[in-house]
C-alpha positions in Angstrom: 58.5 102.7 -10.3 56.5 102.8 -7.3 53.1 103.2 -5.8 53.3 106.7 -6.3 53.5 107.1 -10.1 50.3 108.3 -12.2 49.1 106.0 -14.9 49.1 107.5 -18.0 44.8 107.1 -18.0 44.9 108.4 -14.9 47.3 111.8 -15.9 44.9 112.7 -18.9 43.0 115.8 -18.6 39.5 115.4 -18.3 37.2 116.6 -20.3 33.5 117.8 -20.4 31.0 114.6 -20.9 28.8 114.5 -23.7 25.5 114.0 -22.2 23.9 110.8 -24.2 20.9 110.2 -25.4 18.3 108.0 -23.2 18.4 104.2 -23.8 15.4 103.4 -25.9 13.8 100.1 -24.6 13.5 97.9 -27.3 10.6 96.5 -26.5 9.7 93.0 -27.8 10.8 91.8 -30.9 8.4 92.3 -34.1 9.3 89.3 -36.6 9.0 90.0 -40.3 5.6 88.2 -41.0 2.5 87.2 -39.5 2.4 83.1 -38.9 -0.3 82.0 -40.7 -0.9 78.7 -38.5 -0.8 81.1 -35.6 -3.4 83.2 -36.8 -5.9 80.3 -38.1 -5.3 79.3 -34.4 -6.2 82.8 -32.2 -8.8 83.1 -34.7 -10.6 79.8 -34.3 -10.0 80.7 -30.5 -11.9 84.2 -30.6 -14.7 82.5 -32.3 -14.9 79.8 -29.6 -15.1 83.0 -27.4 -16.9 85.4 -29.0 -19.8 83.8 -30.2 -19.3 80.0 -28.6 -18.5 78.2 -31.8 -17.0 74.6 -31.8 -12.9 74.9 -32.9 -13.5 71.4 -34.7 -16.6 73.5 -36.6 -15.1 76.9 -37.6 -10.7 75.3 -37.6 -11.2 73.4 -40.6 -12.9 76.1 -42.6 -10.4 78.7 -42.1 -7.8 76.1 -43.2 -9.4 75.6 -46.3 -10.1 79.5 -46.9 -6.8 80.8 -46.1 -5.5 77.2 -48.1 -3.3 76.5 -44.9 -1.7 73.1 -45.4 0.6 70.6 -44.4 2.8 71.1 -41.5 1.6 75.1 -41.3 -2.0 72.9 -40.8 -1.0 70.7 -38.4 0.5 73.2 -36.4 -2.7 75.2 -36.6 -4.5 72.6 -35.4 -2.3 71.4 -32.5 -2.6 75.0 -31.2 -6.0 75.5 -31.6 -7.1 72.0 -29.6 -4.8 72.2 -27.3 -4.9 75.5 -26.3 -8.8 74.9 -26.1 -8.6 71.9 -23.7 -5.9 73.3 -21.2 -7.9 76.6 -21.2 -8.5 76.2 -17.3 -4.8 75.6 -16.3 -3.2 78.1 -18.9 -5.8 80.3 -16.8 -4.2 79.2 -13.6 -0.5 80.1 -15.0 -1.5 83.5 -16.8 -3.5 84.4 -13.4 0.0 83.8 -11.4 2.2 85.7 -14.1 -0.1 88.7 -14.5 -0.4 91.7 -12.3 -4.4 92.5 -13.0 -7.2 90.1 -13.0 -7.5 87.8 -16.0 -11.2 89.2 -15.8 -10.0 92.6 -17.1 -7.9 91.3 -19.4 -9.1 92.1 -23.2 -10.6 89.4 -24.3 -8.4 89.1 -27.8 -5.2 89.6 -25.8 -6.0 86.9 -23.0 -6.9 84.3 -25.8 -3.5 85.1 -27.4 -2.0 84.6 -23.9 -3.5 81.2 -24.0 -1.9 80.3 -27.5 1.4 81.7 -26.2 1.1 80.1 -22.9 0.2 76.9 -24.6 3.0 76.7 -26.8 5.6 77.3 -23.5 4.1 74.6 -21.5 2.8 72.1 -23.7 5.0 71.7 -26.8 8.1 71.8 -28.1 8.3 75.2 -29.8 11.1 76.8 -28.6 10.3 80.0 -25.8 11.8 82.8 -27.9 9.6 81.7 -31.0 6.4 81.5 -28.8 6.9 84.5 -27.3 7.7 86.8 -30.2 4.8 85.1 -32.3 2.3 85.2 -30.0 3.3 89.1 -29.3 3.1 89.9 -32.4 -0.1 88.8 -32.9 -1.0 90.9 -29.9 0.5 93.8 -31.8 -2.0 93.6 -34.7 -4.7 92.8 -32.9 -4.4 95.3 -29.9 -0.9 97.4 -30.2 2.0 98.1 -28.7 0.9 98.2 -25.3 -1.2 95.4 -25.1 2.0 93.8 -27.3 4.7 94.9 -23.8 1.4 93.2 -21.3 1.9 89.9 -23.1 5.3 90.3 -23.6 5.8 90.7 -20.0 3.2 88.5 -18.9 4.9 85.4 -21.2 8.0 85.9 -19.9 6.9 85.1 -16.5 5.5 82.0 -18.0 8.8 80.6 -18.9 9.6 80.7 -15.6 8.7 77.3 -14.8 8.3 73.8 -17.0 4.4 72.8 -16.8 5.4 70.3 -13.5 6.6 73.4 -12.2 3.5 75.4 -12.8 1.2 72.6 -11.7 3.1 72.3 -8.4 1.9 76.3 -7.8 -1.5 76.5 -8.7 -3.1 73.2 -8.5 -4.3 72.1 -4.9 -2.4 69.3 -2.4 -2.1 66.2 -4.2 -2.2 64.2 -1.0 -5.2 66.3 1.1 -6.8 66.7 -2.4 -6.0 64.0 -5.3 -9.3 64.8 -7.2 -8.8 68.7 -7.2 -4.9 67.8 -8.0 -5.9 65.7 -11.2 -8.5 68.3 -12.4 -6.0 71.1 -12.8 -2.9 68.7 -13.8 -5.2 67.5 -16.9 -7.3 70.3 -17.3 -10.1 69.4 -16.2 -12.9 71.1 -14.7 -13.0 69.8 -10.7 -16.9 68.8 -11.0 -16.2 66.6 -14.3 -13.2 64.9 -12.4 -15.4 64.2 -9.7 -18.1 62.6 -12.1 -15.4 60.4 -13.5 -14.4 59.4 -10.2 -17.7 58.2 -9.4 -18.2 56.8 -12.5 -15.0 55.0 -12.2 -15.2 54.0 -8.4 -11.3 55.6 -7.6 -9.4 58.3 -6.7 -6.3 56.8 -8.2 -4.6 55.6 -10.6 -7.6 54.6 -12.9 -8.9 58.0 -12.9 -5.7 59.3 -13.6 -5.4 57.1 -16.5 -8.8 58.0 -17.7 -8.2 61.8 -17.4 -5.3 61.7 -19.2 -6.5 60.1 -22.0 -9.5 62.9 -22.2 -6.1 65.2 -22.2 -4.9 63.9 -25.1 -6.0 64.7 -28.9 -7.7 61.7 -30.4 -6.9 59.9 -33.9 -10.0 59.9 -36.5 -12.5 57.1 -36.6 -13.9 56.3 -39.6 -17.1 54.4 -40.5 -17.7 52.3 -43.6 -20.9 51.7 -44.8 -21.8 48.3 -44.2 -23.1 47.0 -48.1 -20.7 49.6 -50.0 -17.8 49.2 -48.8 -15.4 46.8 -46.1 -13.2 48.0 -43.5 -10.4 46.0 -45.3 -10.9 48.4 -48.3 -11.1 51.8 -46.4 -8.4 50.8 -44.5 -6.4 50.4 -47.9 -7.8 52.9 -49.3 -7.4 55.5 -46.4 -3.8 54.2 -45.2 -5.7 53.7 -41.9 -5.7 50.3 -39.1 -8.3 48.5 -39.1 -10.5 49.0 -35.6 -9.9 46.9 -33.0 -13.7 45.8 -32.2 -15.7 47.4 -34.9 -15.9 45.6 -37.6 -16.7 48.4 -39.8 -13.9 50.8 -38.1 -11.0 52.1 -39.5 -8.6 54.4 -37.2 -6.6 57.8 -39.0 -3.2 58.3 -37.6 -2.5 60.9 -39.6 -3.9 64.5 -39.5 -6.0 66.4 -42.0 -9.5 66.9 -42.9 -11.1 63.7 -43.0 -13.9 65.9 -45.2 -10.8 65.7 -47.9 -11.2 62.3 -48.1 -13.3 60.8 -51.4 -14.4 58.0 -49.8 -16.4 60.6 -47.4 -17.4 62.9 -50.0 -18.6 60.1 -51.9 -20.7 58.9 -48.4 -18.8 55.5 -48.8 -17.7 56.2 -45.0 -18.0 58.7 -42.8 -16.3 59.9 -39.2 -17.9 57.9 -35.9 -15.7 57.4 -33.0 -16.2 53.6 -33.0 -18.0 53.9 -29.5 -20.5 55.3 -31.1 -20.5 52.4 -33.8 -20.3 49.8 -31.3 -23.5 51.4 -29.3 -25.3 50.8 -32.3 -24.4 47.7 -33.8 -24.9 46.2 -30.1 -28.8 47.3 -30.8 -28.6 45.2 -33.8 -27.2 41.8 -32.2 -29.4 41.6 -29.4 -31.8 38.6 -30.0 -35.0 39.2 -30.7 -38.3 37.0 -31.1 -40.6 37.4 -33.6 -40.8 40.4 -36.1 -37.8 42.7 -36.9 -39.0 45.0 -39.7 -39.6 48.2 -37.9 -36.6 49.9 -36.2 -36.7 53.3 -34.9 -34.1 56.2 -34.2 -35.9 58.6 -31.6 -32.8 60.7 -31.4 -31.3 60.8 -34.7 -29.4 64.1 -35.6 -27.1 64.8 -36.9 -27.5 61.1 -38.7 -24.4 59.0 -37.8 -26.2 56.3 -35.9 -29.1 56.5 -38.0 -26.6 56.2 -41.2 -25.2 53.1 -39.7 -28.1 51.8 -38.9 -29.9 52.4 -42.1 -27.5 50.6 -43.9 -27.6 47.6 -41.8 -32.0 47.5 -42.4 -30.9 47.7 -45.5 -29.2 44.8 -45.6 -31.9 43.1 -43.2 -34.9 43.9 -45.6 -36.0 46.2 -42.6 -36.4 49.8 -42.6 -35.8 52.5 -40.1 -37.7 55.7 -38.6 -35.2 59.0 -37.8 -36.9 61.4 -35.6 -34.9 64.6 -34.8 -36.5 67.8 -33.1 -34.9 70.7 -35.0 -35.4 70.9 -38.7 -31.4 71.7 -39.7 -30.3 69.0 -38.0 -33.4 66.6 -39.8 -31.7 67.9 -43.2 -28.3 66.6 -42.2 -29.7 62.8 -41.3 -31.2 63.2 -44.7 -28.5 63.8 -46.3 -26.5 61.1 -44.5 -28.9 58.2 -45.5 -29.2 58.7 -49.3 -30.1 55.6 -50.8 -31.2 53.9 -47.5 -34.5 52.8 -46.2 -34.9 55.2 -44.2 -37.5 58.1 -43.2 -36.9 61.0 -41.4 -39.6 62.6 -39.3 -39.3 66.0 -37.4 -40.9 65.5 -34.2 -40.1 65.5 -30.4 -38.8 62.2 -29.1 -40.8 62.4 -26.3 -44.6 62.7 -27.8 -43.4 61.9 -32.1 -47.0 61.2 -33.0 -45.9 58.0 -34.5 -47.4 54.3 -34.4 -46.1 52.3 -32.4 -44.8 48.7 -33.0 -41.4 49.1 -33.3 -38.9 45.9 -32.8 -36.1 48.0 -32.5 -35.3 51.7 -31.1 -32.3 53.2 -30.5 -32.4 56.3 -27.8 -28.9 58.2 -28.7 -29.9 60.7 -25.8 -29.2 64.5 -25.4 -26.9 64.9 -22.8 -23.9 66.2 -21.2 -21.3 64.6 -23.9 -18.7 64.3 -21.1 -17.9 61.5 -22.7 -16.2 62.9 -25.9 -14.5 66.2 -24.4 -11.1 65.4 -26.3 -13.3 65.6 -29.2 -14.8 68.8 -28.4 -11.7 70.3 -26.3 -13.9 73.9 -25.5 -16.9 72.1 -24.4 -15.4 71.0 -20.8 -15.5 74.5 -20.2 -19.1 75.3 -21.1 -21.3 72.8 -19.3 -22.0 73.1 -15.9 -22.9 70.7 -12.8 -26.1 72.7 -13.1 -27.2 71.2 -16.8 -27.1 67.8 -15.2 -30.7 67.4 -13.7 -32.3 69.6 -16.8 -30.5 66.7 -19.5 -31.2 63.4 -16.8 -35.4 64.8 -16.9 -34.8 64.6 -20.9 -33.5 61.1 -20.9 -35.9 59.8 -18.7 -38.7 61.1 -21.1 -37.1 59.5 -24.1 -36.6 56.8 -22.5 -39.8 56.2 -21.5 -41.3 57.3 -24.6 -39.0 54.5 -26.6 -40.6 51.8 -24.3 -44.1 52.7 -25.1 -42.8 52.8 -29.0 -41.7 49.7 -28.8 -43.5 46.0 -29.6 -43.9 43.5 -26.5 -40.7 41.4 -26.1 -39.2 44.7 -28.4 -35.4 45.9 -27.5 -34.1 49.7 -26.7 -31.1 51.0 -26.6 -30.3 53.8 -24.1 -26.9 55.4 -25.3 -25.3 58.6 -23.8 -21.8 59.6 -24.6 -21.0 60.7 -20.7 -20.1 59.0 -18.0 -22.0 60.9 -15.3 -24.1 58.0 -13.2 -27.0 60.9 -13.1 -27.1 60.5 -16.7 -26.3 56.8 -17.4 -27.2 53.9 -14.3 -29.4 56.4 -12.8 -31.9 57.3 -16.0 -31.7 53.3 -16.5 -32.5 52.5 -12.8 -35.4 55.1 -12.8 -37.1 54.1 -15.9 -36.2 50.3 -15.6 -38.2 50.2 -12.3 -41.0 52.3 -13.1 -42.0 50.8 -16.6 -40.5 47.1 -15.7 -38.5 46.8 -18.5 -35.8 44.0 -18.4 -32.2 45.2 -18.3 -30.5 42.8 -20.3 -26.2 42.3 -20.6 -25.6 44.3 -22.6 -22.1 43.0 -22.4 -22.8 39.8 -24.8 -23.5 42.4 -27.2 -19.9 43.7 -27.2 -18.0 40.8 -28.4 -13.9 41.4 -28.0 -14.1 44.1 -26.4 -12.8 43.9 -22.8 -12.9 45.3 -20.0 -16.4 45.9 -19.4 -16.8 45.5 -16.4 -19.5 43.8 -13.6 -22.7 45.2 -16.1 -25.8 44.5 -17.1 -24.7 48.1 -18.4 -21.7 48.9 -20.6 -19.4 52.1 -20.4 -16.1 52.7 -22.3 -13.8 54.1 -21.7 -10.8 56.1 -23.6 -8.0 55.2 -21.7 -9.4 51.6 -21.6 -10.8 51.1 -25.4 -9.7 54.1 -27.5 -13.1 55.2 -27.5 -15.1 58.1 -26.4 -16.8 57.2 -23.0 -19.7 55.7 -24.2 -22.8 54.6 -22.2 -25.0 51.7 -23.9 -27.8 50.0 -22.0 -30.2 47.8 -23.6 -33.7 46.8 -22.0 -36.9 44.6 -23.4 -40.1 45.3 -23.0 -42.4 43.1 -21.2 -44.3 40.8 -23.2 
């Protein structure tokens, strides 16, 4: 044989070709069924957008309507928080993998981006099931067009890991560490500034404390002080006991704490133990002369004023709730069955009431920077313009408590932000004006450390487990 011979492929005759049909694109994959963890999820998140509901408010409901439980829960809830909190850097991503403006992106397909996106950057779900879920969500919602967009636009996403994405689209770590933070924790840049300040650093204390707001907090629960002891919830619950509270106990599991008897039954209730801590500092400040009259100018929806009813209670005092809007009045109402205490709608700031009081507890209205892991959409709904508006409110309650209050009587300022505006600045402002005495208010904390140089006292999640709580606590001259 040599180079010249014909193969036998090569001596065949050839013949006409069939012309075939054109390849079909598949398109993305349709899995049998609709997740129903995925769902409760995109749907908690259109209602967040649609109508600016709270995901902890309308979540839990849907669980119990569609009877989602268990791990199909958890996951529904993981999803629905999460994908709420990282809103702003999912936004980032989806902007860099998509080939219009996120701003003329339907607004039912761009949440479902978010969940998809979510699940690629932040968990451990693998891609392909993320993908296909999320599209086929898209699909029902939107069809089979929208159902490619996402398709395409959620393969870009998997792309990149989240250090990977972060390293695009968040500014210069070195030329700017606070803009660099903001987008790595999903933070707004104006709130990461306020921490900042708050904190007094750029580094590696405000990382700290923005990753802790990144992170999904355990359930605190509240016993009522005369009905029932920490050491029992705790047993009864399968929860720790509190670190600084006495009253405390900390969930590590998931579920709706609502589920719980020991809630339904009002035995205990859910209060971030900041919040608990706030108030029973009111109550251990020392005080000369009467202490029969205590007052809660702020009280809705009632936690506080739950707390603190039970403790006049136990002091043969009673306690005054004053809350503004009428729905929320019904809600300390029904927190504080049994207790001595009486709700009054009425403005903090002018209540019509006598004054007198030995006690009064200002739970302001303000930002709630302070408890954004709580409330993961909220971050992205205030602005830095909502600051001067809230700090003008807290003066005036403020002030208003101190005229409320006896000679030698004590207030408690408590905000759950961080924001100096809101916190040493309202304290500063009415302190000087009315001379109130700023007392420190750090004896009133006992255990708890870290509190830094005072008179004032600010948690801090990623230093106490708490929400960012802001408690100051001033006498009235004599």
């Amino acid at each position: 044989m040599n180079g010249s011979t014909s193969s036998p492929r090569s001596s065949r005759p050839s013949r006409p070709r069939r012309p075939h049909p054109p390849k079909r694109n598949p398109g993305p994959e349709r899995p049998p069924q609709e997740d129903p963890a995925r769902r409760a999820a995109l749907d908690t998140l259109r209602a967040v957008t649609k109508r600016d509901a709270y995901a902890n408010l309308v979540l839990p409901g849907l669980l119990r309507e569609r009877r989602i439980t268990g791990r199909d829960a958890a996951l529904a809830t993981e999803l629905t928080y999460g994908t709420a909190r990282a809103r702003g850097l999912l936004d980032a991503v989806l902007a860099a993998c998509s080939d219009r403006p996120l701003a003329e992106i339907d607004d039912a397909v761009l949440d479902a981006l978010r969940l998809g996106a979510y699940q690629l950057l932040r968990t451990r779900v693998p891609a392909h099931a993320a993908v296909a879920s999320t599209v086929d969500l898209v699909r029902a919602d939107r069809g089979s067009g929208a159902a490619g967009f996402a398709n395409a636009v959620l393969r870009r996403v998997t792309g990149q890991d989240e250090a990977g994405w972060i390293d695009e689209v968040a500014p210069d770590e070195e030329s700017d560490p606070i803009g660099y933070l903001a987008m790595s924790t999903a933070h707004p840049r104006w709130v990461a500034q306020a921490f900042a300040e708050a904190l007094g650093s750029r580094g590696e204390p405000l990382r700290a404390a923005l990753a802790a707001d990144d992170t999904r907090p355990i359930v605190h629960l509240i016993a009522r002080p005369g009905e029932i002891s920490a050491d029992e919830l705790a047993a009864i619950t399968g929860g720790d006991l509190a670190p600084y509270s006495p009253y405390g106990v900390h969930l590590a599991d998931g579920g709706d704490p609502a589920d719980l008897d020991v809630v339904r039954e009002r035995l205990a209730a859910v209060q971030d133990e900041g919040s608990q801590l706030c108030a029973l500092a009111l109550t251990r400040a020392p005080l000369e002369g009467t202490d029969e009259r205590w007052l809660d100018l702020c009280a809705g929806p009632g936690g506080k004023a739950a707390l603190l009813g039970a403790l006049a209670a136990l002091s043969d005092a009673t306690l005054d709730a004053v809350e503004k809007t009428p729905h929320r009045a019904e809600l300390i109402r029904k927190a504080t069955i049994g207790l001595p205490v009486d709700v009054r709608v009425a403005d903090g700031r002018d209540p019509g009431l006598d004054g007198g009081y030995d006690r009064v507890l200002v739970d302001a209205p303000c930002t709630g920077l302070g408890a954004l892991r709580r409330r993961p959409e909220a971050r992205w709904r205030r602005q830095p313009s909502d600051v001067a508006a809230l700090a003008k409110l807290q003066r005036e309650l403020l002030t208003s408590a101190l005229d409320l209050v006896r000679p030698g009587g004590l207030v408690a300022y408590v905000v759950c932000s961080p924001h100096l505006a809101e916190t040493v600045g309202v304290v500063a402002e009415v302190a000087r004006k009315t001379g109130a005495e700023r007392l420190d208010t750090r004896e009133f904390f006992p255990g708890v450390p870290n509190l830094g140089d005072g008179p004032q006292v600010q948690l801090w999640p990623h230093e106490h487990g708490t929400d960012a709580m802001f408690c100051a606590i001033l006498r009235r001259p004599a």
